[in-house]
N, C-alpha and C positions, 0 to 999 in steps of 0.2 A: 590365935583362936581364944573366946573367952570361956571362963569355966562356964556357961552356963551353955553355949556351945558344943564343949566335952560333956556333959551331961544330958544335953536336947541338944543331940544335931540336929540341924535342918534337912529336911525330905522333899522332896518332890511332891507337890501336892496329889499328883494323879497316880504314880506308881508306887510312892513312899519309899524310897531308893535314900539314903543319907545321903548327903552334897557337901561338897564344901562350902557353898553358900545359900543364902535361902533363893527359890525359885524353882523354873521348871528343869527341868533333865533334857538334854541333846535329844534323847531316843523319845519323851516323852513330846517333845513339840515337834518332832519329825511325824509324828503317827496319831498325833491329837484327831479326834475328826471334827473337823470343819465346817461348817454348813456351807452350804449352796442353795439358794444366794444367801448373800449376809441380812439381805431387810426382806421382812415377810411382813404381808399386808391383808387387814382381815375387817371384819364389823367390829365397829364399837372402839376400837384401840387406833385405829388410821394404820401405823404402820410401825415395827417393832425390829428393832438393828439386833440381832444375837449369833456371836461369831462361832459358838460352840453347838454340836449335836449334842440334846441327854440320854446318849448311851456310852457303855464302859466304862473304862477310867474317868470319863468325866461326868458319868451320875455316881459313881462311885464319890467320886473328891467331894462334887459339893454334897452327898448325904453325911461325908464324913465331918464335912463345914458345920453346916446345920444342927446335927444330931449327936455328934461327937465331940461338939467344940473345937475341930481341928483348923484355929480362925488365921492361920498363919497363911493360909489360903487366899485370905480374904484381898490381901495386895495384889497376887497374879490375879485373882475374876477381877478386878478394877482396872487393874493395866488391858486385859484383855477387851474387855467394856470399854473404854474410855476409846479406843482405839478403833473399834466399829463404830460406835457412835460419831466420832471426830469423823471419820469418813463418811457415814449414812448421808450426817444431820448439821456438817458444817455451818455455821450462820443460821442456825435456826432455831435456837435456844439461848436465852441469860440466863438460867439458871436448873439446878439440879434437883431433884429429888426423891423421895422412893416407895416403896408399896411397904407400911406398916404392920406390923403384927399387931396383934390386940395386949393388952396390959399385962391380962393374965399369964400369955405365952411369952413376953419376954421376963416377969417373974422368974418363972420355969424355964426357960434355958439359959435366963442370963444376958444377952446379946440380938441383936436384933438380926440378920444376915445381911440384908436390902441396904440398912440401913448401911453395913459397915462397908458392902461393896460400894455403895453411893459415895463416901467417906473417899473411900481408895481412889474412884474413878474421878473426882472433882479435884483431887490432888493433884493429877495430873495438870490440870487449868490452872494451881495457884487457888484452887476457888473451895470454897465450903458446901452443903449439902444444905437447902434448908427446908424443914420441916413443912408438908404443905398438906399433910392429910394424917388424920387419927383416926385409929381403927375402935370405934364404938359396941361393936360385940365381936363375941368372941365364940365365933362360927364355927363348927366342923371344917377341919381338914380339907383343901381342894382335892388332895391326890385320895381322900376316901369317897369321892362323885365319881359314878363311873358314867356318865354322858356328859355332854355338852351342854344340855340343859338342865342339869342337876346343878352344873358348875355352874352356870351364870343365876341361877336361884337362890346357890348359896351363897354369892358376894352380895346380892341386891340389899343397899340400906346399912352395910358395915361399917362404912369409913364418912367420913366425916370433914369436909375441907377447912382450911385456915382462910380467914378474909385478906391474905398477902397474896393468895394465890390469882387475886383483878388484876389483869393487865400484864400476867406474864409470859413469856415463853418458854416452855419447861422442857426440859427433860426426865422423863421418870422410868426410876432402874427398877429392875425386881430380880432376883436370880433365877427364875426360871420360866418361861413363858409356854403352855401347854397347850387347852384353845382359846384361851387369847382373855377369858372372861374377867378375871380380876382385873388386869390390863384396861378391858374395856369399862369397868365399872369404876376404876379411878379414875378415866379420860372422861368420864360422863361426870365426874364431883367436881372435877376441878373446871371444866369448861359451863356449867353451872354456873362456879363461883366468878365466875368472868372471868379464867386463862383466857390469853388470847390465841395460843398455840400449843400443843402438846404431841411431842413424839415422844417414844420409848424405847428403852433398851436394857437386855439382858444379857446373863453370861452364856445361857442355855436353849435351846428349843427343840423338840421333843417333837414325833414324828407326828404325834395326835392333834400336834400343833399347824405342820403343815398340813395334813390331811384336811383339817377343820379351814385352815386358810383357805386353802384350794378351792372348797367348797363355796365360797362365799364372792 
């Protein structure tokens, strides 16, 4: 064990239990909850692989990701990610990418989350993440919208695509998919810019998410 180890043990992302090594806890991935099904399919987005529900321990973890800096997390949501997605989306992607925060807010916290789950989950491939949309303002909060169409009002016109993004097959991560709108309004920039294909996937999916799916 290294001292730096003795001084910051490693936790369990979702229950914060010290470990002997970094990762999840036996009790933790026994009781995680799941979604059902793994791909949810909605307007605007096509369809979106996220193997996690956002309640309990696991809106807990990644607020503590996000807000807390607790980015040692960031490995499990991309092992997790990588692993729905390889099953959703097999052969249906060359390459990765993710939903940007604006300038401003990675300033201010530092780290990007999308970005670094994207990082994690293409490791698994051998592969790198690359950059395929910038986010040009720096919008309210999705989780301060409280409807669906508040949320797709406030992504319209924020992000901004790369001219790499002609001719690709992508995958694009976000860490958390709600109704579906940022999703749907980066699938609408990059299919613009001539994607030839774009599926998605998340660590997370939230129940407002399937409701709003369901609907459509």
């Amino acid at each position: 064990m290294s001292v730096l180890d003795l001084l910051f043990p490693p936790k369990c992302p979702f229950c914060q239990k010290v470990q002997k090594a970094p990762g999840i806890c036996p009790a933790c991935r026994q009781s995680l909850p799941w979604a059902e099904p793994l791909v949810k399919e909605g307007a605007g987005f096509g369809r979106c692989a996220a193997p996690l529900r956002y309640e309990g321990s696991v809106r807990e973890a990644i607020l503590r990701f996000k807000f807390n800096g607790k980015i040692a997390g960031a490995d499990l949501f991309g092992d997790f990610l990588a692993s729905a997605a390889a099953e959703a989306f097999a052969g249906e992607f060359d390459c990765v990418t993710w939903v940007p925060v604006s300038r401003r807010r990675l300033k201010n916290r530092g780290f990007d989350q999308a970005q670094m789950i994207a990082e994690a989950a293409a490791a698994r491939w051998d592969e790198k993440p690359v950059r395929l949309l910038r986010k040009i303002q720096d919008n309210p909060a999705q989780s301060g919208q409280d409807s669906a169409s508040a949320r797709r009002a406030n992504v319209l016109g924020v992000y901004e695509p790369s001219p790499e993004a002609r001719g690709r097959r992508i995958l694009l991560i976000d860490d958390v998919i709600t109704t579906g709108s940022t999703l749907a309004e980066c699938v609408k920039v990059l299919c613009l810019a001539g994607a030839e294909h774009v599926v998605c996937a998340a660590v997370a999916q939230t129940t407002f998410a399937n409701n709003a799916q369901n609907r459509t």
